[in-house]
Steps between C-alpha positions, in 0.01 A plus 500: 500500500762722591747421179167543300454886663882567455451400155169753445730758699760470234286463204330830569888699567609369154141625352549828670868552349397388169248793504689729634750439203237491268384844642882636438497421126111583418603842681856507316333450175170731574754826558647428190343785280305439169643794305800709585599825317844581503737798299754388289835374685260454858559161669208301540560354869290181545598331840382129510521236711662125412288339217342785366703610209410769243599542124394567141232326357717444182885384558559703196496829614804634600409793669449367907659242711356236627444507923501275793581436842451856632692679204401790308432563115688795320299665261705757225835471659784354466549277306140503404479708221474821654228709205247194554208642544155316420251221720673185647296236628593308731387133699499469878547114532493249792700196504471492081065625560412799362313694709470875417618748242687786529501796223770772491485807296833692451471839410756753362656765733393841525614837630190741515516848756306464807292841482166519764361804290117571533331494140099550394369231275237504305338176378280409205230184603414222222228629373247750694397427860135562532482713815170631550170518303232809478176618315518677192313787381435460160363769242158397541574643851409155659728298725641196385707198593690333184685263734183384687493107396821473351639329781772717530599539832772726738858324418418391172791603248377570125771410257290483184204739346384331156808255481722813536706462760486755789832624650376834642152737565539676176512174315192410675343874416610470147324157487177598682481767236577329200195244568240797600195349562567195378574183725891507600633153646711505797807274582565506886675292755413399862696277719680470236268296251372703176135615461283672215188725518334683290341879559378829307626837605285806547578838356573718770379893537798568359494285163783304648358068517588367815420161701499664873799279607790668709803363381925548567763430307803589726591491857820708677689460782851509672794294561877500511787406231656233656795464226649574164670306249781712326485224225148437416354847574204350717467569900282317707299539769288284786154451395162424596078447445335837470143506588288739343299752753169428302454119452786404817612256199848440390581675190624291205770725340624461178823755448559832703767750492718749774446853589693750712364465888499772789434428860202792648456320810448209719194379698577268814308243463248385810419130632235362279606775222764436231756806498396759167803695343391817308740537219503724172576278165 
């Protein structure tokens, strides 16, 4: 009875070291990243443990070493070809298994100017964002609603009038015009996913034709210049969503440009209220 419990006893310590090893290399393995990007002539430091070895996933390329054992693989350097710059892929295997791939990109060096300059910008949307809707007064003096049962809605973006496609208000102006009072078809997108509808516009008071929506083509803003490349002639700076004050949508932009940027003054922001700057563009 009691060789039979000693037996149990050291059953269960060799189960609890075998997991506990098998923990070591499922945890070795798991840090091992899935893509790595690296500048030309930057080591690529992979630290494994015995067993798990690392290397190309064709013995043909000559451009990285194979690893093991707790060394390291030298990307770009001597005497890897030091101007190699491109995607390696490489194989994380354990005792001969493949068990996870590894992609590097290399990338070419680059000296830009660190700068930190404030600069306006002044973005153009995909299309016209559909911001608000009103009554029209037409020239019969009544008030109408063109848009009522189109199923246009607040957020919708109009890229085409007619199969032309819509970049900005006046080509949606020009378009409105053109069809009069005859039936103009409406490309628009929501969440994404293209839509058509189909609506007459009124002549207005002022012998203008109009469809009573509220629309934008452009939003503005502020940021800072994070760098410049001497070389290429482009800067850069951090980005991120703008929502638009109307709809509280994110605005799908299509191309924008930089204007000149003055500080007037600065708000402190309040607990439950985002800080507003005040500045001239």
């Amino acid at each position: 009875m009691l060789k039979k419990a000693f037996n149990n006893k050291k059953f269960m310590m060799i189960l609890i070291i075998f997991l506990f090893i098998a923990l070591i290399y499922v945890s070795d393995i798991s840090n091992l990243p899935s893509k790595v990007i690296l500048f030309e002539g930057e080591p690529l430091n992979l630290r494994t443990i015995l067993g798990v070895n690392v290397e190309t996933s064709f013995s043909s390329n000559p451009n990285i070493e194979r690893i093991e054992n707790n060394e390291s693989i030298t990307v770009s350097s001597s005497p890897i070809d030091s101007d190699y710059t491109g995607t390696l892929n490489l194989e994380v295997s354990f005792l001969g298994i493949k068990v996870k791939d590894i992609s590097v990109d290399i990338i070419e060096n680059a000296e830009v100017v660190p700068l930190g300059n404030l600069i306006g910008m002044k973005l153009y949307t995909n299309g016209v964002l559909v911001v608000g809707m009103s009554e029209i007064t037409g020239k019969d003096m009544e008030r109408h609603k063109p848009y009522e049962n189109s199923g246009i809605i607040e957020g919708d973006i109009i890229v085409e009038a007619n199969s032309k496609a819509i970049t900005c208000t006046s080509d949606l102006t020009e378009s409105i015009n053109e069809a009069k009072e005859e039936e103009i078809t409406l490309t628009y997108i929501r969440d994404g996913s293209r839509s058509q509808t189909c609506l007459k516009a009124i002549q207005a008071s002022d012998n203008t034709y109009k469809i009573g929506l509220w629309v934008r083509d452009t939003a503005a803003g502020v940021g800072t210049a994070t760098f410049y490349d001497t070389d290429t002639k482009k800067f850069a700076s951090l980005g991120h969503g703008i929502v638009d004050v109307d709809t509280e949508e994110l605005v799908e932009i299509a191309s924008g440009e930089v204007v000149n940027a003055n500080i007037l003054s600065i708000l402190k922001g309040k607990e439950g209220s985002p800080r507003k700057d005040t500045r001239k563009y």
